[in-house]
C-alpha positions in Angstrom: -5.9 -15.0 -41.7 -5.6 -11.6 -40.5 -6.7 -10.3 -36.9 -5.7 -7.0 -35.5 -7.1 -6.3 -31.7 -5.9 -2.7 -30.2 -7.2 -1.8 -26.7 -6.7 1.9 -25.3 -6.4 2.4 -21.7 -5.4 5.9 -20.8 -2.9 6.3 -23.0 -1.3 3.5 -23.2 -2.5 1.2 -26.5 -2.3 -2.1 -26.9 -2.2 -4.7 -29.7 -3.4 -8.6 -29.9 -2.3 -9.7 -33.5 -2.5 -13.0 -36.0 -1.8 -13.0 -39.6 0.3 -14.8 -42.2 1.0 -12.6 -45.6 0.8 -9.4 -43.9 3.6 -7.3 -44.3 4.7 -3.7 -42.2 6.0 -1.3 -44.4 9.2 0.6 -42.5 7.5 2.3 -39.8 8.5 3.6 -36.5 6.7 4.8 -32.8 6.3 7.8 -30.5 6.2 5.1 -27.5 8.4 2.4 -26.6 7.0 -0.8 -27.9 7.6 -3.7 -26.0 5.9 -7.0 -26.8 5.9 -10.5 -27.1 5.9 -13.2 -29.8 3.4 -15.9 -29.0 3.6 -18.6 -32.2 5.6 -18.6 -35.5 8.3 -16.3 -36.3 8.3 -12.2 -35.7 10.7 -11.1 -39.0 11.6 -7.6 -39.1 14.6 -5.2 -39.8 15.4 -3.1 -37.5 18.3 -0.2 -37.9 20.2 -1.7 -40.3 19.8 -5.7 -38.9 17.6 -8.3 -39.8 16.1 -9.8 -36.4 13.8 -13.4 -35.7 12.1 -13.0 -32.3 11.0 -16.7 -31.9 8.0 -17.7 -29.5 8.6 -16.3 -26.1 11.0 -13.4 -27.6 10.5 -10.1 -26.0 10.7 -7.5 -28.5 11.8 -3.7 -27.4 11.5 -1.1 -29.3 12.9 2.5 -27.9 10.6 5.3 -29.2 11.8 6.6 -33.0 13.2 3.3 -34.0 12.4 2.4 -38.1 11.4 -0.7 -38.5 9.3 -3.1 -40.7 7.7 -6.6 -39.9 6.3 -9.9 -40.9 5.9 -13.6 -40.5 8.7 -15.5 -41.2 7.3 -18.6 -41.8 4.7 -20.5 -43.6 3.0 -21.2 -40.2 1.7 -17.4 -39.7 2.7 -15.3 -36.8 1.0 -14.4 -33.6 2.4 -11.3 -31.2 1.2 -8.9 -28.6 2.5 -5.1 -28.2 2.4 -2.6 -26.0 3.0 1.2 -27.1 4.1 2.9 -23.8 4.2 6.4 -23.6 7.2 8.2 -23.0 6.3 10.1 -20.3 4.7 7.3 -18.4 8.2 5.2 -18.5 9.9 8.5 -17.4 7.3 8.8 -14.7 8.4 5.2 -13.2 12.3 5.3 -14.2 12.9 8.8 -13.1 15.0 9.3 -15.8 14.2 12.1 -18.5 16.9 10.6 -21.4 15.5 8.0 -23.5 16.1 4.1 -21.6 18.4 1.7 -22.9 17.1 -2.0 -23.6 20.1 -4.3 -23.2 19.4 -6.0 -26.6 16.4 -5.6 -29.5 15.2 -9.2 -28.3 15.5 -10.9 -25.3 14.4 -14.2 -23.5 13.1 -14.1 -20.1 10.2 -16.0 -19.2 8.7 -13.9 -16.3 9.5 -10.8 -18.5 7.3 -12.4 -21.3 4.4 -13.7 -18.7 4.3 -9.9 -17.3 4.0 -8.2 -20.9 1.4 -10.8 -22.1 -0.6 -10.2 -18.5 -0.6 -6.3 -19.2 -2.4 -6.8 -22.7 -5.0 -9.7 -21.6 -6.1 -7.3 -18.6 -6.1 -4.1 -20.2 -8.4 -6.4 -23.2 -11.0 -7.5 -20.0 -10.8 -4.0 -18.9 -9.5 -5.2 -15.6 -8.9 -2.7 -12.7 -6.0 0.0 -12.9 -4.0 -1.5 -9.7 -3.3 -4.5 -11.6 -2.8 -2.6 -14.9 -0.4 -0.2 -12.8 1.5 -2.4 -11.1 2.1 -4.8 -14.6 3.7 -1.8 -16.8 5.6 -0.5 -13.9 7.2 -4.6 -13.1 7.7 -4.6 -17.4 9.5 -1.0 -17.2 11.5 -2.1 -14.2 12.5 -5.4 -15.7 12.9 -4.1 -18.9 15.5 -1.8 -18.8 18.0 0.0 -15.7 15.6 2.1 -13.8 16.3 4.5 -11.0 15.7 3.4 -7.2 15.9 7.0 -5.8 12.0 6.9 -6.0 12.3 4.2 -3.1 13.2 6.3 -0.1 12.1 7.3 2.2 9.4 4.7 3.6 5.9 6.6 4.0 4.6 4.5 6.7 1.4 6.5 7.7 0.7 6.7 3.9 0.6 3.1 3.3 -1.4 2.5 6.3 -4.0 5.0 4.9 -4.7 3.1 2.1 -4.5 -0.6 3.7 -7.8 1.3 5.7 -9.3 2.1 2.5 -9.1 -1.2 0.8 -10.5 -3.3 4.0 -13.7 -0.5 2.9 -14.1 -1.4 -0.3 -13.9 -4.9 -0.8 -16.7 -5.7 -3.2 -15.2 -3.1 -5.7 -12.4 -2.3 -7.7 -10.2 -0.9 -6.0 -9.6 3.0 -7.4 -5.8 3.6 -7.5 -6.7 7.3 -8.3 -8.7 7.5 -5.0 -6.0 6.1 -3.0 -3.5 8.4 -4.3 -5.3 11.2 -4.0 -5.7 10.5 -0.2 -2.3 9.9 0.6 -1.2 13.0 -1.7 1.2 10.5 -3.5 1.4 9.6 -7.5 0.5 5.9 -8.0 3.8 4.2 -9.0 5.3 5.9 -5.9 2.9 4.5 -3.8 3.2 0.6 -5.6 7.2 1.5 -4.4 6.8 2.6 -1.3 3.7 0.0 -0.2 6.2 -3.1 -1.9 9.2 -1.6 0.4 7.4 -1.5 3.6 4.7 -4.7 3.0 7.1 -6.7 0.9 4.1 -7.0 -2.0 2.1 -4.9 -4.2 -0.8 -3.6 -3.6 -2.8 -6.0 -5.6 -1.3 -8.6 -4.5 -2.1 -7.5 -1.0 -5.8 -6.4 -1.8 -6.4 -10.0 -3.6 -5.0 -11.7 -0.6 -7.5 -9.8 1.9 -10.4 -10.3 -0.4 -9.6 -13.8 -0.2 -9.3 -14.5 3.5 -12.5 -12.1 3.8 -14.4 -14.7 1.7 -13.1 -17.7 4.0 -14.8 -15.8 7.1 -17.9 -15.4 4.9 -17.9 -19.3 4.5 -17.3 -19.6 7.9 -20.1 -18.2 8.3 -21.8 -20.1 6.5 -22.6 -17.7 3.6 -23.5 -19.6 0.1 -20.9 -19.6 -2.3 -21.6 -17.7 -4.9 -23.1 -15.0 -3.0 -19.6 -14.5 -0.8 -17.8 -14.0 -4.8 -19.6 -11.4 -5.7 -19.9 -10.1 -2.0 -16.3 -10.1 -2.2 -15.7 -8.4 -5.4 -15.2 -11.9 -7.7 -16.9 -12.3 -10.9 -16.0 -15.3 -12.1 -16.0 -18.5 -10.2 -12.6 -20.1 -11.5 -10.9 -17.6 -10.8 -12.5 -16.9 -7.2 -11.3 -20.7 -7.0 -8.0 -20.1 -8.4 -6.8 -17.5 -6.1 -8.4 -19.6 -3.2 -6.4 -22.0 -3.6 -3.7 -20.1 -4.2 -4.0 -19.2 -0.5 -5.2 -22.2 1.6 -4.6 -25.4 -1.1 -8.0 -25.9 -2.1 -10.9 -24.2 -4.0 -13.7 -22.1 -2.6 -15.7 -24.8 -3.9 -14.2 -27.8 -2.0 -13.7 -25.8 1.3 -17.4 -25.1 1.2 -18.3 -28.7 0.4 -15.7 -29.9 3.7 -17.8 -27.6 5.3 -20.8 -28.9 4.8 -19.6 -32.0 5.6 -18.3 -31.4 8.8 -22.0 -29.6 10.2 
């Protein structure tokens, strides 16, 4: 057994991997690395210390650091990584000096769930909001960043580009467009939007897709055709995040619906 999966966006790679007798030769990275082990046991020396990242570890690598790697245990081993440029983690830290990790492996849950997010979408070629928002939340959480970048609140800014995503909800939304409107770089603008809405852009964009559907049911509009209308491609999914937002899927409010006429 023996799979190795990387995915490029921009340049940022990442890295979906299974094998069992596989063995890393001492190796190290431009980019920070910073990944998860999903089953079995991550083995590898790192700096003079033998480490065991066990399922859920989260493994962080600073950029330069020697290390090797394999499974330790008869079971195989199954991990994600992402390679992180340095310049992009300088971009959202706004710090030039390399960051400090609080320790080579760490446990936290959300931290983990983020990381693992990051690599699945970036793999289904998801939309650069999302992408965006995930490696800056994984930076953030991942080491001390600095909140300078927070202040001060750019009000008309964010309102620009609430009016551009009501305009566009069948597509993906282009972070790049946005940004160019509002004359702002695009983690500054996931700061500032999170300071002054209290969520992130996606989140935001996701919620107004959403309760744009419900008005298109409302109306009457046939189920599938109000997904795509509204920029879903998959119907679980469409139902997951419906639910999310008013307890039931698109699917049953549509059937209560017709129920009711």
């Amino acid at each position: 057994m023996r799979e190795f999966n990387y995915t490029k966006h921009d340049d940022l790679t990442v890295l979906s991997a299974k094998f069992d007798k596989f063995e890393y030769r001492k190796h190290s990275h431009e980019e920070y690395a910073i990944g998860v082990t999903l089953g079995g046991i991550q083995k590898y020396w790192l700096e003079g210390e033998m480490l065991n990242s066990a399922p859920g570890g989260v493994m962080l690598f600073q950029p330069e650091q020697l290390h090797d790697g394999c499974s330790g245990g008869k079971a195989g081993l199954e991990y994600v990584m992402s390679y992180i440029p340095r310049q992009l983690v300088e971009e959202i830290s706004g710090k030039n000096e390399v960051l400090k990790f609080p320790a080579p492996i760490i446990y936290d849950r959300k931290l983990a769930e983020n990381i693992v997010r990051l690599i699945r979408s970036i793999e289904a070629g998801n939309g650069e909001l999302l992408i965006s928002e995930l490696i800056m939340n994984i930076i953030n959480s991942s080491a001390e960043t600095d909140d300078k970048l927070r202040t001060p609140k750019n009000h008309r800014a964010v309102n620009r580009a609430i009016e551009m995503m009501h305009d566009n909800f069948e597509v993906p939304l282009k972070l790049d467009e946005i940004c160019a409107e509002i004359a702002m770089s695009k983690f500054h603008f996931i700061r500032q939007f999170k300071a002054i809405k209290g969520l992130s852009p996606y989140q935001f964009f996701l919620g107004r897709r959403i309760e744009q559907a419900k008005k298109y049911l409302d109306d009457g509009k046939e189920l599938y055709a109000v997904m795509l209308e509204c920029g879903f491609y998959d119907l679980s999914h469409f139902n997951r995040q419906f639910k999310s937002v008013y307890g039931l899927t698109a699917h049953a409010y549509t059937k209560l619906l017709n129920k009711s006429c």
